[in-house]
C-alpha positions in Angstrom: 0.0 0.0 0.0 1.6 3.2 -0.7 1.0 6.4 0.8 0.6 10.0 -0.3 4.1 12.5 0.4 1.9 14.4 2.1 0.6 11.9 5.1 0.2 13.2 8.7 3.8 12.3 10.5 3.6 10.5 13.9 3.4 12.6 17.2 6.7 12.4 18.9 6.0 11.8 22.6 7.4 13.7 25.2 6.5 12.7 28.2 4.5 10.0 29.5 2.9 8.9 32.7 0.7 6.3 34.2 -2.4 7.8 36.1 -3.7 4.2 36.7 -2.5 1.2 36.2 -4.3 -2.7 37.2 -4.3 -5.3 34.5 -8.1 -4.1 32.6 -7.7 -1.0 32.9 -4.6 1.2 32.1 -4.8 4.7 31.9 -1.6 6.5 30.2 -1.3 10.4 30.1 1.3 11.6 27.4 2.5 15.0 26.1 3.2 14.8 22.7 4.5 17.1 20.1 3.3 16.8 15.7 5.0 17.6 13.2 3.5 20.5 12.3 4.4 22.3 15.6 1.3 21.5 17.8 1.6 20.5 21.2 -1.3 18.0 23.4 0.6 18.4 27.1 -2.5 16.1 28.2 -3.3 13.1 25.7 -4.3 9.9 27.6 -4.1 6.5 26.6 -6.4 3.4 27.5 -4.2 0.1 27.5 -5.7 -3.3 27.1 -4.5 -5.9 26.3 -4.6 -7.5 23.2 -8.6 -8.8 22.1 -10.1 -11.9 20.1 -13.1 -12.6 18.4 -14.3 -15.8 16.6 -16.8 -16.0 13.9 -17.3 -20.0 14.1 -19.3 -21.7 11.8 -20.6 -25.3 12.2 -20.1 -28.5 10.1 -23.9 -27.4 9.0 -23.4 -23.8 8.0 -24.8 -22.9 11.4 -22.8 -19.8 13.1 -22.4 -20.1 16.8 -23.5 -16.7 18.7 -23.3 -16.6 22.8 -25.5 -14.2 24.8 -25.0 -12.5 28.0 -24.9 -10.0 30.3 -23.1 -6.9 30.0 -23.0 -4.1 32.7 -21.7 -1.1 30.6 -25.1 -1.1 28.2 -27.1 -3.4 31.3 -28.4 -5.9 28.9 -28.6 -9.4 27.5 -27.5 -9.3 23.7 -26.4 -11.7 21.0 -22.4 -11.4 20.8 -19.3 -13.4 19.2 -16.9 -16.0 21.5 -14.4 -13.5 22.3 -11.9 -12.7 25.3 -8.8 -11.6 26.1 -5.5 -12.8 24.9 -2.9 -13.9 28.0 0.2 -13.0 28.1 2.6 -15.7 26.5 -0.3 -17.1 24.7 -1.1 -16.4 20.6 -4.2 -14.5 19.5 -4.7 -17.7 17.8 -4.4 -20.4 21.0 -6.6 -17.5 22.5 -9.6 -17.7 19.9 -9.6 -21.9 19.7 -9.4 -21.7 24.0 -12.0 -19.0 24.6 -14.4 -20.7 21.7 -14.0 -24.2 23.6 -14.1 -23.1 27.1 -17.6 -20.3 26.7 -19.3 -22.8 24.1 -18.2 -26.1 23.9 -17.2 -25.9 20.4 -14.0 -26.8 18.7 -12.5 -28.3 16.2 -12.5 -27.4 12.3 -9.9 -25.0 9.9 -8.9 -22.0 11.7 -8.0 -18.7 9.6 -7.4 -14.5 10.9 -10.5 -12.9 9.5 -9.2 -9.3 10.3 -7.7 -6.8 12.8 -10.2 -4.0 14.2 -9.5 -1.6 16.9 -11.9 -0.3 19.0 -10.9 3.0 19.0 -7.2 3.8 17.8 -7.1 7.5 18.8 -7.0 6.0 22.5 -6.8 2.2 23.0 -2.7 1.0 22.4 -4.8 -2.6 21.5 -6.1 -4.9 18.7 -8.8 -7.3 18.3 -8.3 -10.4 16.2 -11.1 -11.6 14.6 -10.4 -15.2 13.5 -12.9 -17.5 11.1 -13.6 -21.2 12.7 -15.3 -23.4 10.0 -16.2 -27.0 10.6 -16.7 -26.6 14.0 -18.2 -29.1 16.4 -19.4 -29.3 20.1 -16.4 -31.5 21.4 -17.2 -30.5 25.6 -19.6 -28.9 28.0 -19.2 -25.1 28.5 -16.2 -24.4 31.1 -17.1 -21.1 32.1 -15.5 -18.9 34.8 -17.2 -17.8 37.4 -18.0 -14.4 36.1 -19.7 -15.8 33.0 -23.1 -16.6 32.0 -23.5 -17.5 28.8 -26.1 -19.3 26.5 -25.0 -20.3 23.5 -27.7 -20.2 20.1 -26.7 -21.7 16.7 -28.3 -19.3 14.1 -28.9 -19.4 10.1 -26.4 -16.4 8.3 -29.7 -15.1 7.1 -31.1 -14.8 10.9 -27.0 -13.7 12.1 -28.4 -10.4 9.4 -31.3 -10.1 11.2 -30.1 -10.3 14.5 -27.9 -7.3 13.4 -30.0 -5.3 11.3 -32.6 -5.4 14.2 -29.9 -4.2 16.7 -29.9 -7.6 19.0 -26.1 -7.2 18.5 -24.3 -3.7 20.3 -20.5 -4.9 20.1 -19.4 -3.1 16.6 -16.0 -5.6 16.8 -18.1 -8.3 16.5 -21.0 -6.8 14.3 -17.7 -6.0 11.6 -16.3 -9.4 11.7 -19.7 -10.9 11.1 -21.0 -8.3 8.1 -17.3 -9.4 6.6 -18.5 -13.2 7.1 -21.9 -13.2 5.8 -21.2 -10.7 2.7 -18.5 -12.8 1.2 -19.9 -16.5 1.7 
């Protein structure tokens, strides 16, 4: 991919400090200069780590959704497998973990679907968004104590309904999804 002569420079950072710091939630303040002479003294960063999502698709052409709670909107919506990626441990090992332990499924060819960021002009992380196809329940759900999930296995025609009638919030699983069901 080439880019114009003319591209906005990175900021060069001048200073930079940790307001708060536990493992979810990482707040980083830095000063930074751009190249065109402006100066932000107060920019702050979220960190988190890195994110997966899995779009997984049965042996039948079914695609498996979970629901569950979610404090930040309060309510019960349709969403992807997804989780957190540990440290040490791929975005790949992550996916084919998170998608066995919350639904039981497993299995099948395993491919990166695409990268997404929730918001790049203040989270430092990605979300990988893998495609599982010729997936199979191989186990019960394991699920941690702070989960409750169900899990539904939905039709790609009711996976468009489910987003065009807003029963899905969580855009980095919505994208991954429209990307699924407009190319098969």
């Amino acid at each position: 991919m080439t880019t114009p002569d003319n591209d906005p420079q990175p900021w060069q950072v001048e200073s930079s400090e940790y307001i708060h710091q536990l493992p979810w939630f990482t707040v980083r303040k830095d000063a930074v200069r751009m190249a065109s002479g402006g100066y932000i003294p107060d920019y702050f960063l979220l960190e988190y780590p890195d994110w997966i999502n899995v779009v997984a698709v049965t042996t039948e052409g079914q695609l498996v959704l979970i629901r569950q709670y979610r404090h930040g909107s309060a309510d019960v919506r349709y969403e992807l497998c997804a989780g957190v990626v540990d440290p040490g441990e791929s975005a790949l090992a992550t996916a084919q973990r998170e998608l066995l332990e919350e639904t039981g499924f497993g299995g099948g060819h395993w491919e990166p679907l695409l990268t997404l960021s929730a918001n790049p002009g203040t989270h430092t992380n990605r979300c990988y968004c893998f495609l599982a196809t010729g997936v199979e329940p191989v186990q019960a759900q394991e699920l941690e104590i702070t989960e409750e999930i169900t899990v539904h296995l939905v039709s790609r025609e009711r996976v468009l309904d489910i987003i065009e009638t807003g029963q899905m919030l969580q855009a980095l699983h919505v994208a991954p999804l429209l990307k699924y069901c407009l190319q098969s």
